[in-house]
VOPAGU-2260 file (C-alpha; in pm, 1 decimal, decimal comma):
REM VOPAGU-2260
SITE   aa  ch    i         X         Y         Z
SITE  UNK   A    0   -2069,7    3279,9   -3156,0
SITE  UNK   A    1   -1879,7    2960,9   -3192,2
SITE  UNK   A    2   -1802,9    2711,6   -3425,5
SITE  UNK   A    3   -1828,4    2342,2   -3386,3
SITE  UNK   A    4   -1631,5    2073,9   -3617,5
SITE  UNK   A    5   -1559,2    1736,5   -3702,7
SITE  UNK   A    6   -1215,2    1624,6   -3582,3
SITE  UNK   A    7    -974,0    1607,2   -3791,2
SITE  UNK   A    8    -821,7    1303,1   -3669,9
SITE  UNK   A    9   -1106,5    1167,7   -3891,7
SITE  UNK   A   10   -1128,1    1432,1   -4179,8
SITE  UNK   A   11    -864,8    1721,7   -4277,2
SITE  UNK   A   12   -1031,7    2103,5   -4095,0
SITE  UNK   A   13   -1468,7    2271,6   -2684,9
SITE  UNK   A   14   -1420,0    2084,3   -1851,4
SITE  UNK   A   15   -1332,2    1700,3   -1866,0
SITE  UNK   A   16   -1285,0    1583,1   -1518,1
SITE  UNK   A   17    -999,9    1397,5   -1427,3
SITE  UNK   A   18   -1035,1    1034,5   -1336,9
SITE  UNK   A   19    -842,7     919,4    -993,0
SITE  UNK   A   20    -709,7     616,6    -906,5
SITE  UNK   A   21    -876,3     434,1    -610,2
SITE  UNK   A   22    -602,4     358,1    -341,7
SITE  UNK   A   23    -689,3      58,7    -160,8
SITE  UNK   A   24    -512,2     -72,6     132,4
SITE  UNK   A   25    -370,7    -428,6     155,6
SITE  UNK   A   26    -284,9    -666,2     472,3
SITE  UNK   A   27       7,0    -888,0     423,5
SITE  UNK   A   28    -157,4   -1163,6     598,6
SITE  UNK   A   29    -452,4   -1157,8     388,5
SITE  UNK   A   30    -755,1   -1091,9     372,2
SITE  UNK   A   31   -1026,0   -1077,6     744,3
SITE  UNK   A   32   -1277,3   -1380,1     745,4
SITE  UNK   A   33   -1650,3   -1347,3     914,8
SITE  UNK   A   34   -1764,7   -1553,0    1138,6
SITE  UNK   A   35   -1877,5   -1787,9     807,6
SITE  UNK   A   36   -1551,2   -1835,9     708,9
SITE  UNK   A   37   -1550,8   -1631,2     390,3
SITE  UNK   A   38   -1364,5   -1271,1     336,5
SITE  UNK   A   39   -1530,7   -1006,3     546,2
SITE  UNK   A   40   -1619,2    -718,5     311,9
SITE  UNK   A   41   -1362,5    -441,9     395,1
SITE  UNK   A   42   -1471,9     -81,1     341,6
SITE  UNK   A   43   -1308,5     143,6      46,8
SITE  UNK   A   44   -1037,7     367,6     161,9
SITE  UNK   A   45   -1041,7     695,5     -27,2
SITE  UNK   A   46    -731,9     915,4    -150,9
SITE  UNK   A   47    -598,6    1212,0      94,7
SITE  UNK   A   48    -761,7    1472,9      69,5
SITE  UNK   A   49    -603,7    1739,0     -61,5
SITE  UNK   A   50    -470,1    1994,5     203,5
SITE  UNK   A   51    -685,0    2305,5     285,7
SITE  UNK   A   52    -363,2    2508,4     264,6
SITE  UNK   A   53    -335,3    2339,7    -142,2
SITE  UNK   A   54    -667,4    2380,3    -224,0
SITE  UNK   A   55    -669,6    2786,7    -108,1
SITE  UNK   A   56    -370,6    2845,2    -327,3
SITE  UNK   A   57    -534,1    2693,6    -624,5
SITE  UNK   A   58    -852,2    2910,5    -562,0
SITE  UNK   A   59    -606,8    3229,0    -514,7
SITE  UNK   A   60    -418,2    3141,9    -836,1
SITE  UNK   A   61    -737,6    3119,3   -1073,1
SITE  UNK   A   62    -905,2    3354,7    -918,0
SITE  UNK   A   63    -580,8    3620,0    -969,6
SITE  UNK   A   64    -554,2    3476,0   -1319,5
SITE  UNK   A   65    -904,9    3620,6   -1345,6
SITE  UNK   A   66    -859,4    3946,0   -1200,7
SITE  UNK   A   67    -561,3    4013,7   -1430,0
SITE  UNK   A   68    -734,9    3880,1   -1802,0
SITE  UNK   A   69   -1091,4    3938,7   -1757,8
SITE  UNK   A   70   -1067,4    4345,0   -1788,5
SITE  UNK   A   71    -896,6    4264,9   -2141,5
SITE  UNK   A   72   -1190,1    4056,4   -2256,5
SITE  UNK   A   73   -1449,0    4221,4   -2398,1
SITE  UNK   A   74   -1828,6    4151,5   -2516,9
SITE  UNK   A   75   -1889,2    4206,7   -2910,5
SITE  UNK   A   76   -2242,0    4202,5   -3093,1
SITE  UNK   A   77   -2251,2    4195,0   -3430,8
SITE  UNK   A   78   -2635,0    4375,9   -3411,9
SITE  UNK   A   79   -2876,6    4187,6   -3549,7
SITE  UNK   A   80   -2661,1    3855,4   -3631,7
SITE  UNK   A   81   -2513,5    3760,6   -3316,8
SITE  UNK   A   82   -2263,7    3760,3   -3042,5
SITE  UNK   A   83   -1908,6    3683,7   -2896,8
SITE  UNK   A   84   -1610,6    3791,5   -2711,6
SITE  UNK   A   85   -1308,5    3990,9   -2792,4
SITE  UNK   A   86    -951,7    4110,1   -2647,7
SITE  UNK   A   87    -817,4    4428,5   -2603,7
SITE  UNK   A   88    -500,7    4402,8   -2825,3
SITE  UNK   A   89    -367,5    4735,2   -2726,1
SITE  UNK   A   90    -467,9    5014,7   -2553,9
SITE  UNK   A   91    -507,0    5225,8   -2813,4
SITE  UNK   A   92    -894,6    5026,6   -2909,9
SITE  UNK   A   93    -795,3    4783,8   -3136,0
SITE  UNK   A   94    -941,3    4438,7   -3061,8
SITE  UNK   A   95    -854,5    4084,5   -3156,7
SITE  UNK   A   96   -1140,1    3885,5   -3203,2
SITE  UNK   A   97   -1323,4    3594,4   -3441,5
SITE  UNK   A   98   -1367,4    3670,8   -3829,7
SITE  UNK   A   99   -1686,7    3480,2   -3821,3
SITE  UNK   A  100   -1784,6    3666,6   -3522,1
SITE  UNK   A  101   -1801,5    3980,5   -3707,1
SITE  UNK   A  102   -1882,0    3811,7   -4018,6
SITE  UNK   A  103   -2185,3    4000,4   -4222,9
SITE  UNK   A  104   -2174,9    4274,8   -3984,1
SITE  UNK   A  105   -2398,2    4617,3   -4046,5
SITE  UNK   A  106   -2311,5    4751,4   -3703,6
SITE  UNK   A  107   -2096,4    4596,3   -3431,2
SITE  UNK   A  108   -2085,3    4761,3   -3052,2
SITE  UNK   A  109   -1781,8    4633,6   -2769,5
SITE  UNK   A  110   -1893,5    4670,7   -2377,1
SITE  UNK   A  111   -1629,2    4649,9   -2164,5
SITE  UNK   A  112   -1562,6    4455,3   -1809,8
SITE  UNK   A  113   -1696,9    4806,4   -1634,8
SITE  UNK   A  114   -1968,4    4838,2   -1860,9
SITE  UNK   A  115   -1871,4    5105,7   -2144,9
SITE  UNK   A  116   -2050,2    5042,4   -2444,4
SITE  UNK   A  117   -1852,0    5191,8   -2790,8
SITE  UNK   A  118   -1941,1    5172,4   -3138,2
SITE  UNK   A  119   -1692,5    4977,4   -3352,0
SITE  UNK   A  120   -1517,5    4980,1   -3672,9
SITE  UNK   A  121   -1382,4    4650,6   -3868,5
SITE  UNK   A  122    -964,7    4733,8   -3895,3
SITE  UNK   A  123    -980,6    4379,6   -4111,8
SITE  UNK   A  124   -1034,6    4021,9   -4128,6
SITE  UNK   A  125    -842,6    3725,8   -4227,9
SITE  UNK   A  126   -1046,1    3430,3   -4303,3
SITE  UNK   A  127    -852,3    3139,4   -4346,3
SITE  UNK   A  128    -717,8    3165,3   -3963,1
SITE  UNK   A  129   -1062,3    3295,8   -3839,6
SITE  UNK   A  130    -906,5    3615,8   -3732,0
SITE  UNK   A  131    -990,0    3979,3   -3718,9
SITE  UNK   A  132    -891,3    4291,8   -3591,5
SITE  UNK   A  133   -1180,3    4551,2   -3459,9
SITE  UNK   A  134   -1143,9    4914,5   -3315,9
SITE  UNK   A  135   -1306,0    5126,7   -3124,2
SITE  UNK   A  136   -1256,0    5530,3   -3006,2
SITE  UNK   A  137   -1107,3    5496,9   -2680,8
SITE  UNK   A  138    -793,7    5535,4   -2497,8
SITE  UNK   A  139    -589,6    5368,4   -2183,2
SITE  UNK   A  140    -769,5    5039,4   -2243,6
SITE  UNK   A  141    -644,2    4756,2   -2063,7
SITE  UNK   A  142    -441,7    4532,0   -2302,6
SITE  UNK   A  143    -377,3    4204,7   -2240,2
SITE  UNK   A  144     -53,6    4010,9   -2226,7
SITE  UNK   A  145     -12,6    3709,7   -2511,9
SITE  UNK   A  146     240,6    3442,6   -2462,1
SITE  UNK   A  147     508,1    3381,1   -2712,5
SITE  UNK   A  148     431,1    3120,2   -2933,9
SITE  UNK   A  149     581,5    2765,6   -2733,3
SITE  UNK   A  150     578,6    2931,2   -2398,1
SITE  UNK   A  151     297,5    2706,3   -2266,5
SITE  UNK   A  152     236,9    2337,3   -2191,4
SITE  UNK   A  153      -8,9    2031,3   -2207,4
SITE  UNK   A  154    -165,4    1953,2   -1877,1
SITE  UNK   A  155    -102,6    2326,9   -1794,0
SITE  UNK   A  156    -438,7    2469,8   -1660,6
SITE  UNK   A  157    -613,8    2701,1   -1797,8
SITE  UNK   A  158    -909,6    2961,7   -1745,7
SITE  UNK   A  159   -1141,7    3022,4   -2079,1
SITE  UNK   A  160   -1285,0    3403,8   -2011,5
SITE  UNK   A  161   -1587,8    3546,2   -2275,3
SITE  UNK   A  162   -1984,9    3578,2   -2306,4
SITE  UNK   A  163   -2098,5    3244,7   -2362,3
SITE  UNK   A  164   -2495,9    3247,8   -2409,4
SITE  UNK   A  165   -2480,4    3627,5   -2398,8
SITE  UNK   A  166   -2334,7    3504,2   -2000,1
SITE  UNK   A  167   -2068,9    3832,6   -2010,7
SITE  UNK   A  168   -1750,5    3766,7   -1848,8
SITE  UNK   A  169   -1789,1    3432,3   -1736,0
SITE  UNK   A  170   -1522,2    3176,1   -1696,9
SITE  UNK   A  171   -1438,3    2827,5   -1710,1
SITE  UNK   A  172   -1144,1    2663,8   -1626,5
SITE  UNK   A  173    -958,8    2332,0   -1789,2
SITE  UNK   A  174    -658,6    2224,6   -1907,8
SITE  UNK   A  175    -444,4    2239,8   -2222,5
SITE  UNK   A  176    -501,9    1883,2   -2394,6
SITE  UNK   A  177    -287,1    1903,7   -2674,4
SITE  UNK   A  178    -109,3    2137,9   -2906,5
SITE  UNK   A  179     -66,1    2093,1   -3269,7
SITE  UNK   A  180    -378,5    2025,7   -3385,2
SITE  UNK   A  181    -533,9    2092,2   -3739,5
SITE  UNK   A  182    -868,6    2144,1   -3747,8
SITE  UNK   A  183   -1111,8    2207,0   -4013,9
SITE  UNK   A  184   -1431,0    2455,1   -3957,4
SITE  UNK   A  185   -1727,2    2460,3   -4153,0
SITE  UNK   A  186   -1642,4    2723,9   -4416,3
SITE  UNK   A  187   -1358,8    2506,7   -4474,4
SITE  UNK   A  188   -1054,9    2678,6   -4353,9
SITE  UNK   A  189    -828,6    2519,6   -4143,6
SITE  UNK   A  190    -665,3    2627,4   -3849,7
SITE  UNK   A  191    -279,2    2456,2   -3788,7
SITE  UNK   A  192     -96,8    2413,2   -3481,0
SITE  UNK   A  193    -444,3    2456,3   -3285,3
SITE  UNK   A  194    -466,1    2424,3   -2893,4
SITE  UNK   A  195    -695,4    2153,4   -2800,8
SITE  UNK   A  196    -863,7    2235,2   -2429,2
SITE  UNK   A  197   -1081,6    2092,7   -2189,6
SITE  UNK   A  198   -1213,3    2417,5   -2053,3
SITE  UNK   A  199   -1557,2    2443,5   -2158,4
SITE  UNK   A  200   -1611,0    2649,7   -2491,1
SITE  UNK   A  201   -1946,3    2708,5   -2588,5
SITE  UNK   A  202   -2157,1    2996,3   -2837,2
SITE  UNK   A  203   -2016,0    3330,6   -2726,2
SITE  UNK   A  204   -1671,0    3241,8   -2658,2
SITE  UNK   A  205   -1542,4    3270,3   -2951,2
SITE  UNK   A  206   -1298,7    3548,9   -2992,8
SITE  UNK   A  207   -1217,9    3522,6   -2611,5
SITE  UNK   A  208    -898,0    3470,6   -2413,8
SITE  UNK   A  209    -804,5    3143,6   -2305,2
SITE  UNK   A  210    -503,2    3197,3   -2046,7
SITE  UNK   A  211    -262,9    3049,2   -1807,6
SITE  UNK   A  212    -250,3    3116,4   -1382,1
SITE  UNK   A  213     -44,7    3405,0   -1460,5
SITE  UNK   A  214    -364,4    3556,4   -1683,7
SITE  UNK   A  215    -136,8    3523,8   -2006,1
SITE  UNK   A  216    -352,8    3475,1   -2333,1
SITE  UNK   A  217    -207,3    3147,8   -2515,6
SITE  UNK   A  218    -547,6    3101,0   -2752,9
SITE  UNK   A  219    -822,6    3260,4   -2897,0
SITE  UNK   A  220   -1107,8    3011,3   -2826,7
SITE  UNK   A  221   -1245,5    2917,3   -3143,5
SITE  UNK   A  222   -1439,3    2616,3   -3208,1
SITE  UNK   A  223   -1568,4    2339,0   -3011,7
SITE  UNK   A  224   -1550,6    1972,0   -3157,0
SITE  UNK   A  225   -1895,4    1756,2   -3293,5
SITE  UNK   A  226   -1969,8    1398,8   -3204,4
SITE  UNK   A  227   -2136,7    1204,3   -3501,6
SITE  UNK   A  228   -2292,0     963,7   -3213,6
SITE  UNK   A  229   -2433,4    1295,0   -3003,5
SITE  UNK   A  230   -2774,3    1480,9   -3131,2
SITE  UNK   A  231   -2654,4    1398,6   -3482,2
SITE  UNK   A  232   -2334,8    1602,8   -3485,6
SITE  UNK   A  233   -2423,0    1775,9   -3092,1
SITE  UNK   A  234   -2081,5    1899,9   -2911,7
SITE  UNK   A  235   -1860,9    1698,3   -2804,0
SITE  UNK   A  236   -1735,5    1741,2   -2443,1
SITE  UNK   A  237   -1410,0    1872,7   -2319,0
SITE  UNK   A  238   -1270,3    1870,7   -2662,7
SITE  UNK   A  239   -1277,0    2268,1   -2786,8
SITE  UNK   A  240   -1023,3    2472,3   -3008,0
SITE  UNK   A  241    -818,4    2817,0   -2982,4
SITE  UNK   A  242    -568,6    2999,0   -3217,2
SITE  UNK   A  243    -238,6    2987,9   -3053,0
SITE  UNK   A  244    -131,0    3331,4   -2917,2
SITE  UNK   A  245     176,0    3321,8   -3174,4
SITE  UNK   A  246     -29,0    3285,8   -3475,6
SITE  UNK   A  247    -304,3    3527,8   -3335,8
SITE  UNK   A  248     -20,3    3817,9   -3294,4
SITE  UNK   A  249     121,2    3738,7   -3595,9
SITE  UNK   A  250    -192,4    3781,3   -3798,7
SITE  UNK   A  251    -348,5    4096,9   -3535,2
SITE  UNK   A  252      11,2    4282,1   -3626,0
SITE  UNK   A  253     -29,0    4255,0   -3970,9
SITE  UNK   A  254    -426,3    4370,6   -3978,5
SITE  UNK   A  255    -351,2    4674,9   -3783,9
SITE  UNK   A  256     -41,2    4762,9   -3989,0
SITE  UNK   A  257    -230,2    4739,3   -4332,2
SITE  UNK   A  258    -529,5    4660,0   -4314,4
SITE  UNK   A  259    -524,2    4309,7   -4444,1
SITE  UNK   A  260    -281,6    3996,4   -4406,0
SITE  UNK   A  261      -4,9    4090,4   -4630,8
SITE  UNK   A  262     204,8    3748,0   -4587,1
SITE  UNK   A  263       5,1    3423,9   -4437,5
SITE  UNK   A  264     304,7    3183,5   -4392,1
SITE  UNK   A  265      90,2    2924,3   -4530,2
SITE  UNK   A  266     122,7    2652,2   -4768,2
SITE  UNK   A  267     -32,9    2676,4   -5094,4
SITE  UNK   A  268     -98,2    2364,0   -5324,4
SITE  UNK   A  269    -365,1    2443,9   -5484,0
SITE  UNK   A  270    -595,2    2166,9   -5506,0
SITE  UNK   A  271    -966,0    2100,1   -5404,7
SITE  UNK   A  272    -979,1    1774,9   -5242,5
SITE  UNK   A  273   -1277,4    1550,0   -5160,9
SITE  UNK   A  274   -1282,5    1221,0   -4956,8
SITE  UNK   A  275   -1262,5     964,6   -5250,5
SITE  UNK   A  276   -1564,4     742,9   -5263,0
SITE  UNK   A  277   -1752,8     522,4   -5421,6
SITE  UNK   A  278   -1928,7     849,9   -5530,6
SITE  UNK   A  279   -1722,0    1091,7   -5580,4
SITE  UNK   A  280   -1477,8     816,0   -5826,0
SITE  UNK   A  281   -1766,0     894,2   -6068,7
SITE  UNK   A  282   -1790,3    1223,4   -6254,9
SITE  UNK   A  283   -1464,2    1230,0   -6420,4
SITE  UNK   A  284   -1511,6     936,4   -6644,9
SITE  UNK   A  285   -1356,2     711,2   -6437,9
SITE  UNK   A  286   -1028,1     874,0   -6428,3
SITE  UNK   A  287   -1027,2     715,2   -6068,5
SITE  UNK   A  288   -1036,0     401,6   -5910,0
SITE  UNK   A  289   -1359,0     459,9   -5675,0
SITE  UNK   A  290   -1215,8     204,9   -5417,3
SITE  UNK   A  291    -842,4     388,2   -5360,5
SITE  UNK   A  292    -853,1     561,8   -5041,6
SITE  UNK   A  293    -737,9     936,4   -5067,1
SITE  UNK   A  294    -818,7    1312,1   -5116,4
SITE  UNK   A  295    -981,2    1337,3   -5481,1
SITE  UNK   A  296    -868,5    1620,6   -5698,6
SITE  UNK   A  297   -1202,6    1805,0   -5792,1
SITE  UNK   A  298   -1003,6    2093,1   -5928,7
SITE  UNK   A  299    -675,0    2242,0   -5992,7
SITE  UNK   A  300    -584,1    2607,9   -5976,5
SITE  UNK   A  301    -417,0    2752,7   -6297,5
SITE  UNK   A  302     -72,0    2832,8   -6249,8
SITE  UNK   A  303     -79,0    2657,8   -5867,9
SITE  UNK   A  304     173,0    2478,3   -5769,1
SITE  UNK   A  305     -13,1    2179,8   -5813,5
SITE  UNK   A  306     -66,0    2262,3   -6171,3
SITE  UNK   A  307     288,6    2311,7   -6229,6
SITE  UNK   A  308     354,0    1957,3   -6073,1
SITE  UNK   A  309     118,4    1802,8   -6320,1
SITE  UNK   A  310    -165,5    1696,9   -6090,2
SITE  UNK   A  311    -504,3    1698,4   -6270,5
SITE  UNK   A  312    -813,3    1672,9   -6148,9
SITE  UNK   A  313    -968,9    1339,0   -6090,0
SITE  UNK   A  314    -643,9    1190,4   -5966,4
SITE  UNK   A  315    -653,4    1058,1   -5625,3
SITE  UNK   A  316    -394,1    1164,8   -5393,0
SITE  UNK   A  317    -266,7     887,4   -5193,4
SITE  UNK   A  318      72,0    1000,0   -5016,3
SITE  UNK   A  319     217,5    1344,1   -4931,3
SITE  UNK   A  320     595,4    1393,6   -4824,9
SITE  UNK   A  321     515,4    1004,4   -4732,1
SITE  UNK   A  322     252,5    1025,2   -4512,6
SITE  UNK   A  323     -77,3     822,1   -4624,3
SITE  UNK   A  324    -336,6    1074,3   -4724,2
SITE  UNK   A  325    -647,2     796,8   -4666,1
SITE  UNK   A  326    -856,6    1155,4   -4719,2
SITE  UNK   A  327    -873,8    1541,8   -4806,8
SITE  UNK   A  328    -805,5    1615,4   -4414,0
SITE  UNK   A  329    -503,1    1413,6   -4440,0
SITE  UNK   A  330    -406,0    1650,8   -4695,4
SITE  UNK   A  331    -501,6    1974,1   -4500,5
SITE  UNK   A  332    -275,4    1802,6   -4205,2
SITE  UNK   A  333      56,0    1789,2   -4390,6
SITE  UNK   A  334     -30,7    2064,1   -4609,1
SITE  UNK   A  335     -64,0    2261,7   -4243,9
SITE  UNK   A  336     267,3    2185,9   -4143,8
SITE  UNK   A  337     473,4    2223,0   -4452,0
SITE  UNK   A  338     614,8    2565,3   -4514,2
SITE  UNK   A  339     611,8    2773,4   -4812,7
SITE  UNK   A  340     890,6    2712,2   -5050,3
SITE  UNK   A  341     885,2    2339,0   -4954,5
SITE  UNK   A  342     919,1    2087,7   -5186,7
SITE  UNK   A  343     595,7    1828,6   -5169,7
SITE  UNK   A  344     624,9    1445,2   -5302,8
SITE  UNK   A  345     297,2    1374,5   -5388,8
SITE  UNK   A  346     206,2    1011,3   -5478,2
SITE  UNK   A  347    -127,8    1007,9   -5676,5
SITE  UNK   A  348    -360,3     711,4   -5826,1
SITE  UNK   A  349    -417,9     844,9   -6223,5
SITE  UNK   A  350    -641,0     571,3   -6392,1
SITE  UNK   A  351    -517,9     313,1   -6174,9
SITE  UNK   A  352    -132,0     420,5   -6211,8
SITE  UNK   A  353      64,7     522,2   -5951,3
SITE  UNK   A  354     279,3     832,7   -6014,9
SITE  UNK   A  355     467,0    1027,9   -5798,0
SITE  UNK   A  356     493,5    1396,7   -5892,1
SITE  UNK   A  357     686,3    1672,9   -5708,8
SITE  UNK   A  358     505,4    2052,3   -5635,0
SITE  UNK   A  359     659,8    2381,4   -5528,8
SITE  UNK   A  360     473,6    2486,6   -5252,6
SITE  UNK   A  361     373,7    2836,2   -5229,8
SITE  UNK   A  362     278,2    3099,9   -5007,2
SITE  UNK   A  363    -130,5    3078,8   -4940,9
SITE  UNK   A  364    -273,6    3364,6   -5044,0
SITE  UNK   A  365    -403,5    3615,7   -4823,7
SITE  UNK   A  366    -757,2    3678,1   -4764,3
């Protein structure tokens, strides 16, 4: 299974090649003429190749990235609803994987790289951060190694290792793209501080290992993005998602231990926000002006922070700690990277007033 998503460099919450430049060579005393008098077409020079000796030790270093992760990475079908990838946490069975990829699930089975097939158990799941924690009755797995959180790089490359199209233990490879990101999926939770890659993600890889040269996990592949201008919302390409390694142990610890997230280390306004619209201004008796750009308060949580600042529903939120909220992903974005026990100054549009309120942010609650 995998998710795809808008990005939320438009709204609030998966190789690309590389593009070389031509070198050309140039005479100082200008350009050959023909016979006719005019330039004489030269022939293109191309860029060096790269050395045989280079291009070996690339090939050594993925594929040894490959022998070291892949035995971690294992195939999970959720019978009768689908399939994805998972990694051996520990090697004691229990099994990071997706939430949604175990989502509805009656009876789940994990093969392994050799080709052991177990029945498995759901430890837990955590929803918001698309996590979960399965286990199965075996012993002297093969765990793998995750990187502590900000021990990896952009432009660092990177090997994405799962079951894509029921394809088990395949791999692509990519780079990291960006780190950071908040992305939204379709149930609506969002996923901060995301790992944007260019190693193709596609259905099955979710819940697999994305990892470095050295066959350290850094993600969980996750999500792929969706181009409005491709098949109506189709992929987009080179642009996929994976839960950092930090915030996967983090949450995997916690599952394990309990059964459940106890503590998300989230940020909590809560709020449900819309894009405001010449739509969605209507409804609330035209508390809002349909024409102010911002996320529009369709309901407030009793005894939420929000609540306690004063915000109501209908206002339109137009700031947040000063950043423009233009819509609700604006408001996922800095509500993603604000910490509980914050202070928030929100700046809202009430009946064409501007008023600037101040919430208490709290901890999101645990799903």
């Amino acid at each position: 299974m995998r998710r795809t998503t808008t990005s939320l460099l438009a709204a609030g919450l998966i190789c690309a090649g590389a593009l070389g430049d031509h070198l050309v060579s140039s005479n100082s005393s200008g350009p050959a003429l023909a016979a006719n008098g005019n330039a004489a077409p030269q022939a293109a020079t191309s860029a060096p190749a790269l050395p045989s000796s280079s291009v070996a030790a690339l090939d050594a270093a993925t594929e040894h990235a490959f022998s070291v992760a892949s035995p971690s990475v294992v195939y999970v079908s959720n019978v009768g609803v689908g399939s994805g990838s998972g990694v051996i946490y520990d090697s004691t069975g229990d099994i990071v994987t997706n939430a949604h990829v175990v989502a509805n699930a009656q009876s789940i089975t994990v093969t392994l790289s050799n080709g052991k097939t177990f029945p498995a158990k759901v430890v837990g799941t955590d929803v918001a951060d698309d996590l979960a924690v399965i286990h199965v009755n075996a012993s002297k797995l093969p765990a793998a190694k995750f990187a502590p959180a900000g021990n990896f790089r952009v432009a660092q490359t990177v090997l994405a290792i799962g079951n894509p199209l029921n394809l088990q233990q395949s791999v692509t490879s990519g780079l990291i793209s960006a780190l950071g990101r908040t992305v939204q999926e379709s149930t609506g939770a969002y996923l901060p501080d995301a790992i944007q890659t260019s190693a193709p993600i596609n259905p099955g890889n979710s819940g697999g290992a994305l990892v470095t040269l050295s066959g350290t996990v850094v993600g969980i592949p996750t999500l792929e993005a969706s181009d409005p201008q491709n098949n109506n919302g189709g992929a987009a390409q080179g642009i996929g998602f994976a839960i950092p390694s930090g915030r996967v142990t983090v949450i995997a610890n916690q599952i394990i231990k309990y059964g459940r997230v106890v503590h998300s280390g989230r940020s909590y306004l809560g709020v449900g926000a819309a894009d405001n619209s010449a739509q969605s201004g209507f409804g609330f008796g035209g508390n809002a002006a349909p024409t102010v750009p911002g996320a529009l308060v369709n309901n407030v949580a009793s005894g939420s922070p929000a609540a306690q600042a004063g915000i109501q529903q209908g206002d339109v939120i137009t700031r947040a700690n000063g950043q423009a909220i233009t819509g609700s992903n604006d408001l996922l974005t800095v509500l993603a990277h604000a910490k509980p026990g914050n202070t928030m100054t929100i700046t809202v549009n009430r009946n064409g007033q501007t008023i600037t309120l101040h919430a208490h942010l709290g901890e999101l609650p645990a799903s």
